[in-house]
N, C-alpha and C positions, 0 to 999 in steps of 0.2 A: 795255579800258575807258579813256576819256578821260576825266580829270582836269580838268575847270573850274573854276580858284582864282575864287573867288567877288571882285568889287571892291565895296569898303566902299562907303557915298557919304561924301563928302568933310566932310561935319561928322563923321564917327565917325571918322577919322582924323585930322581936328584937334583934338580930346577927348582921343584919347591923347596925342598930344605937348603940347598944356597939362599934360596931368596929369605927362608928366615932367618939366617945366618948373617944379612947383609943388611948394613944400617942403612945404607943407599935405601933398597928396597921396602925398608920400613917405615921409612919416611916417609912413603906416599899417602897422602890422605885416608885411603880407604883403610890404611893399616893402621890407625889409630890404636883403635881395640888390642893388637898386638904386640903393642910395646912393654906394656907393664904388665906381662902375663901372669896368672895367678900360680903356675907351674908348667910342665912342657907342654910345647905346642906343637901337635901332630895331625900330619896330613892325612884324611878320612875322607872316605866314601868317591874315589873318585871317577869321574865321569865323561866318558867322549862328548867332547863339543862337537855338533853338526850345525851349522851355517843351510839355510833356505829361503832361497829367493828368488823374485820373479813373482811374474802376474797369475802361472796356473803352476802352487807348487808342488810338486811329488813327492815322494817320499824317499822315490828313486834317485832324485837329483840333489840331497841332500850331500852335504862334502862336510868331512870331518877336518875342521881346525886346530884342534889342540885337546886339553885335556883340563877339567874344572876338580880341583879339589876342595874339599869343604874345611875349614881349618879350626880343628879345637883346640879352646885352652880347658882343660880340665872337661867335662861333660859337656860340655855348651859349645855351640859354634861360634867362634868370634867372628869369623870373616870368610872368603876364598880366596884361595889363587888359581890363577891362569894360566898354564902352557901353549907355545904355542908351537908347532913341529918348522924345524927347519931343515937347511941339506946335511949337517951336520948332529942332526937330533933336536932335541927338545930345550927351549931357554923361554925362561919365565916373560911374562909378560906383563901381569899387573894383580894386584890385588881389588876385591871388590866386598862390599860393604851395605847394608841395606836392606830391604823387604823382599828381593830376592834369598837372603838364604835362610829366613824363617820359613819361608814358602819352597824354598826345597826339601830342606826339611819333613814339612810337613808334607810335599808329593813322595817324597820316599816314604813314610809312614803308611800313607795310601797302597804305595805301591807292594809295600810288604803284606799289606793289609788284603789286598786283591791278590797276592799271593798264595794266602791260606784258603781261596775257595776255588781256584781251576789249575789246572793242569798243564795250561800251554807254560812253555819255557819263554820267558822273556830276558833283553837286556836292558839295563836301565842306562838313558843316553839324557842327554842335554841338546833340546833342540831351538833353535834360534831363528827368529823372523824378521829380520832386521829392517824391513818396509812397514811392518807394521808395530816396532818394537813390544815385541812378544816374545816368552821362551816357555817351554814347555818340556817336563819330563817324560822322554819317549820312551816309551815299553817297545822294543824291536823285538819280533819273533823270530829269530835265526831262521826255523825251518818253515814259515808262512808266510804267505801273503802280506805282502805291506801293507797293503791295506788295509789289512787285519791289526794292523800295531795301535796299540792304544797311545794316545797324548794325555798329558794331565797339564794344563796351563798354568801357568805359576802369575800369582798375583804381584802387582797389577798386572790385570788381563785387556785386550785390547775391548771396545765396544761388541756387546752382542755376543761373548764368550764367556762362561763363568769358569771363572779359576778353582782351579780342584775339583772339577768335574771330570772324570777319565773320561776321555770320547774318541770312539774308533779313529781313526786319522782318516779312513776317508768322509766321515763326517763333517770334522772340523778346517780340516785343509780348505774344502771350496768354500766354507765362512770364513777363514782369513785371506782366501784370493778378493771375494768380496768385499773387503772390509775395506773403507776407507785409508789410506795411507795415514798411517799414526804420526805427531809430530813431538817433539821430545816434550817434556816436562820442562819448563824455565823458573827454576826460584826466584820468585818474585812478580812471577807473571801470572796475569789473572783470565 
């Protein structure tokens, strides 16, 4: 499999470097990490968000929202930011922080990794469940079948999924229609 890093367009890449630019924006909780950088902080690996929902989801009906970069300080990923596309291009949306992007991370790894043994060409996408709060890094095959695309579920996985398991999408797709509706995480709640 061949690996095609997706290119942002050029207002979701200048979104993110205002938003690092901008004390406003730093201040947001999730940007903790990025206030006291140990040197420059550059926007890396970035990735179409797709939004999927509904009771039976396809693959087909996914809708691209914006655009996920992963944000390093020096080797290491401190955090991400968010785009989100509007009528006049792309404006930042939010920073995000958490087991989310060691677990991206680690499916791009995967996904490099499944790279070096086949041949189909893939795109590496950010896929989202928001009924079941899930995401998962989508391997799209431009010239195949969707249903041929691989998911890699990013941990936390919903019930009944294991995370970092690449699995055909029409495998996993009818186990998260199935799935019980996820309810958020409440700190503090037992």
């Amino acid at each position: 499999m061949t690996l095609q890093t997706p290119q942002p367009p050029p207002s979701a890449l200048r979104a993110v470097l205002a938003a690092l630019d901008s004390e406003d924006a730093l201040r947001q909780p999730a940007a903790a990490a990025l206030r006291h950088p140990a040197g420059p902080l550059l926007p890396a690996h970035p990735l179409a968000v797709h939004v999927l929902d509904g009771p039976r989801p396809e693959l087909t009906a996914a809708r691209r929202t914006g655009w996920r970069f992963l944000i390093k300080d020096g080797s290491e990923v401190a955090a991400a930011a968010e785009v989100v596309q509007g009528a006049e291009g792309h404006t930042f949306s939010h920073f995000t922080a958490g087991p989310y992007l060691d677990s991206t991370v680690r499916a791009l790894r995967q996904a490099w990794q499944l790279a070096q043994t086949s041949r189909a060409r893939r795109q590496p996408r950010l896929l989202t469940f928001p009924g079941q709060y899930a995401t998962a890094l989508w391997l799209h095959g431009p010239d195949a079948d969707p249903a041929s695309d691989l998911l890699i579920p990013l941990a936390p996985a919903p019930l009944g999924v294991t995370a970092h398991r690449a699995y055909p999408a029409a495998d996993l797709l009818p186990v998260l229609a199935r799935a019980p509706l996820g309810r958020p995480l409440l700190l503090g709640s037992s």
